[in-house]
N, C-alpha and C positions, 0 to 999 in steps of 0.2 A: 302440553298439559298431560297430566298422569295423575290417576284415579287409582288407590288400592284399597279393597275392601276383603273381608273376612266371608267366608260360606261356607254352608253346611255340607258335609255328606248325601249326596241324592238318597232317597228311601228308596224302595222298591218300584222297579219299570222306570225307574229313570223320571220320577219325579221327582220336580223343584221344589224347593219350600219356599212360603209364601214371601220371607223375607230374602230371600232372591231371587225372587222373581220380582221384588222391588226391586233390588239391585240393580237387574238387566232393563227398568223400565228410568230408574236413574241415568243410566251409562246412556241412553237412547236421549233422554233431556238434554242430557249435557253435552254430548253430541251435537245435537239440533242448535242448541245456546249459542257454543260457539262459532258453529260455523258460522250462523246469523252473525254473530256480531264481529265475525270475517269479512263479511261480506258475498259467502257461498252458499247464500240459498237453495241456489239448482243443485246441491250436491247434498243435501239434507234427506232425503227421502233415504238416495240411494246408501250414505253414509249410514243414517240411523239403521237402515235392515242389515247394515254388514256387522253395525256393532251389536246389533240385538244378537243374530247368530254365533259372535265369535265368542261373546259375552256367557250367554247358554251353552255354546259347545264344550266351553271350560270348565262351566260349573259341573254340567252334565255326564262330563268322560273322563277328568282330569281326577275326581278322586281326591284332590288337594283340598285347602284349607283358605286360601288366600288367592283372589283375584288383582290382576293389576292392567290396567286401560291406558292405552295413553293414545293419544293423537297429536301429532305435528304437520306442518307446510316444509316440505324440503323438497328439491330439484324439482318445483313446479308437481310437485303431488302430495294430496293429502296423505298422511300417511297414519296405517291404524293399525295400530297391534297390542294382545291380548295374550297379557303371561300367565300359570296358571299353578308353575313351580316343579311340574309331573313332570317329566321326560315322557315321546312316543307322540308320534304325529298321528295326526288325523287324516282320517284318507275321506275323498270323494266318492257317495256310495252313489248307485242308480234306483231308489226306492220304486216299488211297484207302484202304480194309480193307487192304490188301495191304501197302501200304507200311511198313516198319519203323523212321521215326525224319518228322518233319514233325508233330508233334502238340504240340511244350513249350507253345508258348504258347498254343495250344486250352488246355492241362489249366488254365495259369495263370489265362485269361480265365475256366474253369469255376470255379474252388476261389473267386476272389477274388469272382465274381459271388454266389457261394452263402456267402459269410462276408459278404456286404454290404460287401464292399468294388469295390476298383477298380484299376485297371493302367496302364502310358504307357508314354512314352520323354522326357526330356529332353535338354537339353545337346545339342540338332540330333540328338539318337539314342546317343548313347555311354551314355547314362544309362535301365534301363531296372529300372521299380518297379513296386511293388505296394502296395496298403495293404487290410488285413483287420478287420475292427470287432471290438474286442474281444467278448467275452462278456458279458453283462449279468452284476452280480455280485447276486446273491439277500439280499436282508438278513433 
């Protein structure tokens, strides 16, 4: 599945506009949708906060014009990634207590470490994913 939508220029301090900040609240639906109707409910939560993040971190840093989402199931992991068209990776910061926004990709590196999975950038950095191990299924 592959989602591409168009977004604005952040304004000033790195605010979204309101019509992507729907966007990023779509990309989290849609998310949720199909993993439900995967049958990956247990992975919904931790899914939708990885795409809310990857989703804003694009809109947010990337400068670009065009967002594109996609999610698949391959070698037993879901797999999520979030192209944005920029070149230039995004690094993992340590934001202070205080600070109110500096933390997406901490929570992604946690959620993905703790699903046994793992996280990048490709594409010289425009392209930046995730992949989460599915669930053992019980016979």
């Amino acid at each position: 599945m592959s989602v591409s939508f168009g977004v604005l220029r952040c304004g000033a301090g790195g605010r979204i506009a309101d019509a992507d900040a729907r966007r990023v609240q779509m990309a989290r639906r849609v998310t949720a949708a199909r993993l439900r109707y995967c049958g990956l409910t247990g992975l919904v939560d931790d899914a939708t906060l990885i795409v809310s993040e990857l989703v804003t971190n694009a809109i947010v840093h990337s400068g670009g014009t065009q967002v594109t989402f996609t999610m698949a199931i391959r070698d037993g992991s879901l797999c999520i990634s979030v192209h944005d068209e920029m070149p230039g990776g995004p690094t993992v910061h340590n934001a202070s207590s205080e600070a109110e926004c500096g933390r997406g990709l901490f929570l992604v590196e946690c959620f993905a470490n703790a699903r046994g999975g793992t996280w990048g950038t490709s594409d010289a950095g425009a392209t930046t994913w995730c992949r989460l191990a599915l669930p053992k299924v019980q016979p």
